[in-house]
FIKOLZA-1660 file (N, C-alpha, C; in steps of 0.1 Angstrom, whole numbers, plus 5000, padded with zeros to 4 digits):
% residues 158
   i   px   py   pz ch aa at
   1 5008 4988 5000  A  X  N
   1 5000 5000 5000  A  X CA
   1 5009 5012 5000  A  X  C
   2 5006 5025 4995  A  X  N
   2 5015 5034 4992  A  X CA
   2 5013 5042 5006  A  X  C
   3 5021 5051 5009  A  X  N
   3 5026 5058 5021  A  X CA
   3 5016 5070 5015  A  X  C
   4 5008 5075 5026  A  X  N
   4 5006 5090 5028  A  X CA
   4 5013 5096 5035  A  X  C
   5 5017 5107 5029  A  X  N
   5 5024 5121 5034  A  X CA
   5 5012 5128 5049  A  X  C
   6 5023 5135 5059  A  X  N
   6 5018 5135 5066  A  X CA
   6 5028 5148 5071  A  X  C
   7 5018 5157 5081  A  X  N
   7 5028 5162 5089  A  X CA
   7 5030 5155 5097  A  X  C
   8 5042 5165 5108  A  X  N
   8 5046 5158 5122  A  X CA
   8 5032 5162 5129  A  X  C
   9 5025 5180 5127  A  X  N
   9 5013 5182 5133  A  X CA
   9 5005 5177 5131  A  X  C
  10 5001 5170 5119  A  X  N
  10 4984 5162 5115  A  X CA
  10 4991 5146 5124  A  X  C
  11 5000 5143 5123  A  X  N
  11 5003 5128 5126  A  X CA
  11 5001 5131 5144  A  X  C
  12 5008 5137 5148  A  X  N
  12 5002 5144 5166  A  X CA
  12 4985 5142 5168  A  X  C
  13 4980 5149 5156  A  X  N
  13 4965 5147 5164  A  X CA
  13 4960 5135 5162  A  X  C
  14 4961 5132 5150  A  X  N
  14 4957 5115 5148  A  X CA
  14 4962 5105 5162  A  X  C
  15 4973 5109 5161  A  X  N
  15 4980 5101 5178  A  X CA
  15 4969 5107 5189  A  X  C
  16 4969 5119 5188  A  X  N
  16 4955 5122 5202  A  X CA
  16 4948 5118 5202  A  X  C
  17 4939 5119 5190  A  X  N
  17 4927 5112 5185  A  X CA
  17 4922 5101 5193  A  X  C
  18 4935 5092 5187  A  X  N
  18 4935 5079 5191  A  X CA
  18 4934 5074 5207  A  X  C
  19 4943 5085 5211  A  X  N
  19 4943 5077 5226  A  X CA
  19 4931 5085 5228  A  X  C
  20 4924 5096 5226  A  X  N
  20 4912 5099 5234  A  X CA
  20 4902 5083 5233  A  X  C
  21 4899 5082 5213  A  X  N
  21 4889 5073 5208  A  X CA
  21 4895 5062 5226  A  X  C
  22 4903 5056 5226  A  X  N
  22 4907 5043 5235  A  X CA
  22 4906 5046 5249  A  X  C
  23 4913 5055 5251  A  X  N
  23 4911 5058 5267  A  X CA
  23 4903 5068 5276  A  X  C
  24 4893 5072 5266  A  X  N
  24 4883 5082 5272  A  X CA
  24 4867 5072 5267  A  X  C
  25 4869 5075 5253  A  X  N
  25 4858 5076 5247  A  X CA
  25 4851 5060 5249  A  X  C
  26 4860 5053 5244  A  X  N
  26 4859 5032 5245  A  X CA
  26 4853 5032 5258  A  X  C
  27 4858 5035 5269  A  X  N
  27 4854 5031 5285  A  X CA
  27 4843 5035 5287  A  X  C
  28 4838 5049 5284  A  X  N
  28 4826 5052 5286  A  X CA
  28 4812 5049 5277  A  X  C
  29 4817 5041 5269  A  X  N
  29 4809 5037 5257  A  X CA
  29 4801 5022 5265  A  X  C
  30 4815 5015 5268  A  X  N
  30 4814 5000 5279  A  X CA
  30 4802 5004 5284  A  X  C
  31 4810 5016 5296  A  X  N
  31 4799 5012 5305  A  X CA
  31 4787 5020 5300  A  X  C
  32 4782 5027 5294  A  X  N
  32 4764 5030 5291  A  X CA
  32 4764 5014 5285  A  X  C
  33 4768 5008 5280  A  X  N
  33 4762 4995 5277  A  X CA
  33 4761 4989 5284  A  X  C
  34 4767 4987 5293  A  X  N
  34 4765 4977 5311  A  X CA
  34 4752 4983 5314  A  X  C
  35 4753 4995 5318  A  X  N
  35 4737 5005 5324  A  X CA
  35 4732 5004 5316  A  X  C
  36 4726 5002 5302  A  X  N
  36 4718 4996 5294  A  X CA
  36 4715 4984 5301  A  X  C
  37 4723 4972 5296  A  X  N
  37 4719 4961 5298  A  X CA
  37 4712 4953 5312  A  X  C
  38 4717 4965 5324  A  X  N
  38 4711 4962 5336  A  X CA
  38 4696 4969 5333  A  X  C
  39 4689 4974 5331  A  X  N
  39 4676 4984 5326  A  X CA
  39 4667 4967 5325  A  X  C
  40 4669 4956 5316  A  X  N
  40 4666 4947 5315  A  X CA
  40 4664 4945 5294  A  X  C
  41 4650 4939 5300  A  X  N
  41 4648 4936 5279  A  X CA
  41 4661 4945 5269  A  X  C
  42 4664 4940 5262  A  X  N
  42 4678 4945 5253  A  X CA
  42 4668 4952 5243  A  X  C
  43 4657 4940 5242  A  X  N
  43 4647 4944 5218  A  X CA
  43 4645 4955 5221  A  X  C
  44 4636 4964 5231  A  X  N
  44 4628 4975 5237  A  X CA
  44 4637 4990 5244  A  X  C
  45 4655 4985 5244  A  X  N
  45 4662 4997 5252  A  X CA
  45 4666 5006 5242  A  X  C
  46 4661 5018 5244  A  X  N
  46 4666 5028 5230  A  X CA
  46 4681 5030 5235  A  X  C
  47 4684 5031 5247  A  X  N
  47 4695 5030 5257  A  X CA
  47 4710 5020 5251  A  X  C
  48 4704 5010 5249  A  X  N
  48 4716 4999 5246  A  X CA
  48 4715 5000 5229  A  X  C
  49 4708 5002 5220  A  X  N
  49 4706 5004 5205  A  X CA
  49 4715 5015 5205  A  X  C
  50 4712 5025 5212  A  X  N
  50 4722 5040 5209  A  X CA
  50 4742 5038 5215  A  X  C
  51 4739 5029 5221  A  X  N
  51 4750 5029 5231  A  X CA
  51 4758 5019 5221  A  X  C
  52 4755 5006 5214  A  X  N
  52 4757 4995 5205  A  X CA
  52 4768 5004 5194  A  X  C
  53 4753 5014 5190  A  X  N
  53 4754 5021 5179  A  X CA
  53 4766 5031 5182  A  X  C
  54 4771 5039 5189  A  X  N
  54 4786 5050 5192  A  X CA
  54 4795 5035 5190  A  X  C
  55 4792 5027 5200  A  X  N
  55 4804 5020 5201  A  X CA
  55 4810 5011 5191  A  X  C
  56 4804 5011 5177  A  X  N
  56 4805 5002 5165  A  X CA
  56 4813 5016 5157  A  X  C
  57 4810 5030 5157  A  X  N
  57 4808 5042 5155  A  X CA
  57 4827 5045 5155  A  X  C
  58 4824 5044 5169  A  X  N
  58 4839 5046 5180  A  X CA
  58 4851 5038 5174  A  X  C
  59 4847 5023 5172  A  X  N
  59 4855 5011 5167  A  X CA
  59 4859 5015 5151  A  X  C
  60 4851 5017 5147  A  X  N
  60 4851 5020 5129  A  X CA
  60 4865 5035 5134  A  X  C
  61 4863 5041 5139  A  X  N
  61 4875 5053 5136  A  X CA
  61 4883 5047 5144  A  X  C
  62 4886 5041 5155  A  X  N
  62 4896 5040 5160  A  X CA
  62 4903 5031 5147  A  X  C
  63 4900 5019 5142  A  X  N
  63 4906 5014 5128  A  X CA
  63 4909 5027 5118  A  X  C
  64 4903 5029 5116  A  X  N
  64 4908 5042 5106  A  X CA
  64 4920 5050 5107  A  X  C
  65 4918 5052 5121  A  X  N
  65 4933 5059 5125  A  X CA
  65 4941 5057 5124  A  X  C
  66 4945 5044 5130  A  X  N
  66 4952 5032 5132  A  X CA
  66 4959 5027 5115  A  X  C
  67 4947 5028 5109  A  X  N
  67 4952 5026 5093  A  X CA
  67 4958 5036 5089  A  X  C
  68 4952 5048 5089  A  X  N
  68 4957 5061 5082  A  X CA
  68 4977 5063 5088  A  X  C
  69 4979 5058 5104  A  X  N
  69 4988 5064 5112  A  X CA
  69 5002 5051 5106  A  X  C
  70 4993 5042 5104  A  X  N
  70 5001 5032 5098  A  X CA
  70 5011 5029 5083  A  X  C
  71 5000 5039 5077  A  X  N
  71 5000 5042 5063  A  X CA
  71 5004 5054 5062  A  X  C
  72 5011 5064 5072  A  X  N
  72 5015 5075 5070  A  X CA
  72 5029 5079 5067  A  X  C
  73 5037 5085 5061  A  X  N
  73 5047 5085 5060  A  X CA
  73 5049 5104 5065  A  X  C
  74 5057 5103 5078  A  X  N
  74 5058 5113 5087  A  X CA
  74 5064 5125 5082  A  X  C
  75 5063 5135 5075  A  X  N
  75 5075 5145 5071  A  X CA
  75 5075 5160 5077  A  X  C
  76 5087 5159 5083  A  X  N
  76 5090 5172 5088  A  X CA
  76 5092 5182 5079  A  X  C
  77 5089 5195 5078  A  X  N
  77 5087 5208 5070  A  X CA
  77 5105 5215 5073  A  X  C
  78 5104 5214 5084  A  X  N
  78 5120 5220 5090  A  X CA
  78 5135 5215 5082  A  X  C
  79 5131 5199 5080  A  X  N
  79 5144 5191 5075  A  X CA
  79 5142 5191 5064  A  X  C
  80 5134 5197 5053  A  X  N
  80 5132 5198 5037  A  X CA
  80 5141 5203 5034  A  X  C
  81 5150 5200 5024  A  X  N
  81 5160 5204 5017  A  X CA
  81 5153 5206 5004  A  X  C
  82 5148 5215 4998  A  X  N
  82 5142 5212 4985  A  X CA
  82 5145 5225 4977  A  X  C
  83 5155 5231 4980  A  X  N
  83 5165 5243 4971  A  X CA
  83 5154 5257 4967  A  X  C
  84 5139 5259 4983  A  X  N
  84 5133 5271 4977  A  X CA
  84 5121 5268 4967  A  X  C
  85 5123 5251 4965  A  X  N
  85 5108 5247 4957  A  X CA
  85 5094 5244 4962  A  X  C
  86 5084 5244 4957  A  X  N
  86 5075 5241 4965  A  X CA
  86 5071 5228 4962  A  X  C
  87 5074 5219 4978  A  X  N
  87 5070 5208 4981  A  X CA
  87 5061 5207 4991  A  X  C
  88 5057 5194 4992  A  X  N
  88 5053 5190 5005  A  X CA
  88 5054 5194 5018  A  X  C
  89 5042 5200 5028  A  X  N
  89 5047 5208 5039  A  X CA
  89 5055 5221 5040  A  X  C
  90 5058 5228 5027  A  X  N
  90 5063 5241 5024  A  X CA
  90 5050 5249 5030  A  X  C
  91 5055 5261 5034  A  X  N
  91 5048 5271 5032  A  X CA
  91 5049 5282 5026  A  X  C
  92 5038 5282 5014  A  X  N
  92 5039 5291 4999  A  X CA
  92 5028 5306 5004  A  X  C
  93 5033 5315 5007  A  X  N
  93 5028 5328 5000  A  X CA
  93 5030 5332 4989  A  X  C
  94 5018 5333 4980  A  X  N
  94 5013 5337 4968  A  X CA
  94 5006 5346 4967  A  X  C
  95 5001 5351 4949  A  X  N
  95 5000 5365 4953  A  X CA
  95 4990 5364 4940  A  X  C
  96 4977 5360 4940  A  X  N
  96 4966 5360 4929  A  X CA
  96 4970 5374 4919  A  X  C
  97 4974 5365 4909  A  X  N
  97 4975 5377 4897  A  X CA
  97 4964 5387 4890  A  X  C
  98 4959 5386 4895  A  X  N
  98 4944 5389 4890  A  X CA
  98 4938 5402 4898  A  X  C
  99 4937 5396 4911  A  X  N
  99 4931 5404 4921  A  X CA
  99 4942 5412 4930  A  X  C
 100 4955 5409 4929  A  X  N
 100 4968 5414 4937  A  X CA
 100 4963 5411 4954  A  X  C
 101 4955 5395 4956  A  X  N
 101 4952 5397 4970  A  X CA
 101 4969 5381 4972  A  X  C
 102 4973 5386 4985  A  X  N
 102 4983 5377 4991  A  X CA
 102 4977 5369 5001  A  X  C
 103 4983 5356 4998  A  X  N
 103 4976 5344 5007  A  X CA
 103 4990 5337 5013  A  X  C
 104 4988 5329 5021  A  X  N
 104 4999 5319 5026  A  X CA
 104 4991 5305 5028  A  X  C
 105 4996 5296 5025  A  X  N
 105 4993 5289 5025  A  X CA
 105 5004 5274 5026  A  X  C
 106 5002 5265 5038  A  X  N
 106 5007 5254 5040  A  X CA
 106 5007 5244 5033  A  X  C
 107 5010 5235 5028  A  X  N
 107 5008 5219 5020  A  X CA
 107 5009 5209 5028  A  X  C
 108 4998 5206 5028  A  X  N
 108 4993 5195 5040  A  X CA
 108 4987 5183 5033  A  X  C
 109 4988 5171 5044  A  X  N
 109 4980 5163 5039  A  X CA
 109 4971 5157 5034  A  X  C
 110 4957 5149 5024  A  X  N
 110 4940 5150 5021  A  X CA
 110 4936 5155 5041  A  X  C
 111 4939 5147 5050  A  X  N
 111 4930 5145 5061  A  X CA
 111 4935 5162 5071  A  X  C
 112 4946 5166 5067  A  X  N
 112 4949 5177 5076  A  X CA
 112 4946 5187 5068  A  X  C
 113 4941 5190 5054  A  X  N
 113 4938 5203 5046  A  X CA
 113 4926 5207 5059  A  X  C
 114 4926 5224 5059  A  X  N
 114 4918 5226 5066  A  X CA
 114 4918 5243 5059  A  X  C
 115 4914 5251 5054  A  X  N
 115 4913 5265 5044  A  X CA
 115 4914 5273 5051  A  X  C
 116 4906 5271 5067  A  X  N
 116 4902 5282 5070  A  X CA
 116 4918 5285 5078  A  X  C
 117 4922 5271 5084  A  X  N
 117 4936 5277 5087  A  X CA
 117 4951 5274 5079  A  X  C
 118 4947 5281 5067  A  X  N
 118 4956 5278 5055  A  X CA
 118 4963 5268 5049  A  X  C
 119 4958 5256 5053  A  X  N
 119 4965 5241 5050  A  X CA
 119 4956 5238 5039  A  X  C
 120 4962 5235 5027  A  X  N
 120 4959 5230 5020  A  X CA
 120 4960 5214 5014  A  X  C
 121 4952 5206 5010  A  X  N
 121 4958 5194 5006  A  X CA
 121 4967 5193 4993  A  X  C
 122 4975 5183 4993  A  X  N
 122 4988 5180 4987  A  X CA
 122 4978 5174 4970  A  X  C
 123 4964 5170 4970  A  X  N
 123 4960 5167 4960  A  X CA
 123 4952 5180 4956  A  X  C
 124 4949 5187 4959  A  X  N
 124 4941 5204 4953  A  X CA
 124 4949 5207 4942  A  X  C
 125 4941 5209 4931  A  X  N
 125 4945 5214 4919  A  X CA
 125 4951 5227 4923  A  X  C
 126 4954 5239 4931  A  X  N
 126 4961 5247 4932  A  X CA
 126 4977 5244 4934  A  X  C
 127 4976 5231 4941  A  X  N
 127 4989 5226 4947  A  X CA
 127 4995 5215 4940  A  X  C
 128 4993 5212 4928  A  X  N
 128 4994 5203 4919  A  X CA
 128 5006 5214 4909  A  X  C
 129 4998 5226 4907  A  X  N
 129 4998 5233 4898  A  X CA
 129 5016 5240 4905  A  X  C
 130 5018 5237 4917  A  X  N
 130 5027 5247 4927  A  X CA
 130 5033 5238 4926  A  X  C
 131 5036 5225 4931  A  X  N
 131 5045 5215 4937  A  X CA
 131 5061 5218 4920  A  X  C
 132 5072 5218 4926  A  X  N
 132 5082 5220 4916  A  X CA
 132 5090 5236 4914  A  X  C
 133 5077 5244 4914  A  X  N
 133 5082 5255 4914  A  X CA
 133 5087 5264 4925  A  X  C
 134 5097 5276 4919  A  X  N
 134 5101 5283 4930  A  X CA
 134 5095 5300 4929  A  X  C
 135 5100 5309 4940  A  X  N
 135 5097 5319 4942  A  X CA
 135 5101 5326 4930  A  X  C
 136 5093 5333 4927  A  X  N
 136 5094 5338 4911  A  X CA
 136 5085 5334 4897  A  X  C
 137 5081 5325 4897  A  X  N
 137 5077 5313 4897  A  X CA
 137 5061 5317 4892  A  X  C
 138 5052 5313 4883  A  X  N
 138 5036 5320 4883  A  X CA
 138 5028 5305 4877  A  X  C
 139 5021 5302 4884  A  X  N
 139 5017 5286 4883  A  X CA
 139 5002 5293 4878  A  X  C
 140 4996 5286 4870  A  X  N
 140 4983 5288 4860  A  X CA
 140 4973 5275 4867  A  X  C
 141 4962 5278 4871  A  X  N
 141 4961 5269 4883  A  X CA
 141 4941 5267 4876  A  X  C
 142 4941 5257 4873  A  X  N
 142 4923 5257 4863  A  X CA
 142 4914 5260 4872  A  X  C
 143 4905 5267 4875  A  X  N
 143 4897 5264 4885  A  X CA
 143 4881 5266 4879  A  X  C
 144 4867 5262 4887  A  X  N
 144 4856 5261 4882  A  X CA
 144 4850 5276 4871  A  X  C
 145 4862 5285 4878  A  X  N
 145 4859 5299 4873  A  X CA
 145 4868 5300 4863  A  X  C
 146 4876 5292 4858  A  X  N
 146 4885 5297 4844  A  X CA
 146 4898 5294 4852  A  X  C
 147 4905 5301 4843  A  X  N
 147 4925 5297 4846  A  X CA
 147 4930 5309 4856  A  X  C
 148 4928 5308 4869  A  X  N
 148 4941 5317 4876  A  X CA
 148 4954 5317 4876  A  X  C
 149 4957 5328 4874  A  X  N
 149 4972 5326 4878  A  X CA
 149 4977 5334 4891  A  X  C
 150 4989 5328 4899  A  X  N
 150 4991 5331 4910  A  X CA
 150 5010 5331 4911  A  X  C
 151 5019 5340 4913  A  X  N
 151 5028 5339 4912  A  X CA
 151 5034 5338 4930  A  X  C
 152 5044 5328 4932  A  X  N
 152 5050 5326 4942  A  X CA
 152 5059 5334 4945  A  X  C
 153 5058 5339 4956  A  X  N
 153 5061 5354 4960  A  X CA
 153 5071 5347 4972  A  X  C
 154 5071 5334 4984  A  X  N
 154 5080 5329 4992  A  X CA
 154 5075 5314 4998  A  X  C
 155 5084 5306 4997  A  X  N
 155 5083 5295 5000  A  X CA
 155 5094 5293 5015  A  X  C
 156 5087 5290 5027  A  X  N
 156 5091 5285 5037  A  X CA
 156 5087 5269 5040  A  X  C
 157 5099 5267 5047  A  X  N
 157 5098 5254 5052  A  X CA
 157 5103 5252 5068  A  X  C
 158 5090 5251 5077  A  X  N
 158 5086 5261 5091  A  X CA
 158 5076 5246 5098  A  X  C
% end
């Protein structure tokens, strides 16, 4: 199976995640199903059905994690040697040719893109269009509204 790219930060919460899902979330799942099952009849407890139901819920992500953390391939942003280009875990401020508005923006993993706090994923056609290039650099990037272009104005690796 091929390795996903990852930060050290998205790989941290998945690790959180995880122990919360196991050592918070699992135990208290148990027991409403004990206090269900003490209540008596199981067909008739909306109690033990809802409680069944988190904890199948609970189990399905804790695997997922587990898979995703397994299947991650960890990369630090700091130890990139990539001569000023934009890779993986860089962080690119650009500068919409169009509108002259400046953005920054991270290269993050599919599961750690997040917009509103600049992380982008490593498959987004904006970051397809960036991956290779350097500061100086004007990547033509298709989007539902026509072809932007956006010239790379500084590439950190932070």
């Amino acid at each position: 199976m091929a390795k996903t790219p990852l930060t050290v930060v998205g790989a941290e919460k998945l690790r959180a995640e995880l122990q919360e899902l196991k050592t918070v979330l699992r135990p208290s799942i148990i027991a409403a199903i004990a206090e269900a099952r003490a209540h008596g009849d199981l067909s008739e407890n909306a109690e033990y059905a809802a409680a069944k139901e988190r904890q199948s819920f609970t189990e399905g992500r804790i695997a997922e994690v587990e898979s995703k953390l397994s299947n991650a391939q960890v990369i630090d942003p700091k130890l990139i040697d990539a001569d000023g280009g934009c890779v993986f875990g860089a962080t690119i401020e650009l500068e919409d040719m169009n509108s002259g508005e400046v953005v920054t923006y991270q290269i993050v993993g599919d599961d750690e893109a997040d917009i509103k706090q600049g992380k982008i994923s490593i498959s987004s056609p904006i970051v397809r269009a960036l991956i290779g290039k350097h500061p100086g650099d004007v990547a033509e990037v298709k989007a539902p509204g026509g072809v932007r272009e956006y010239e790379i104005r500084d590439v950190k690796y932070i």
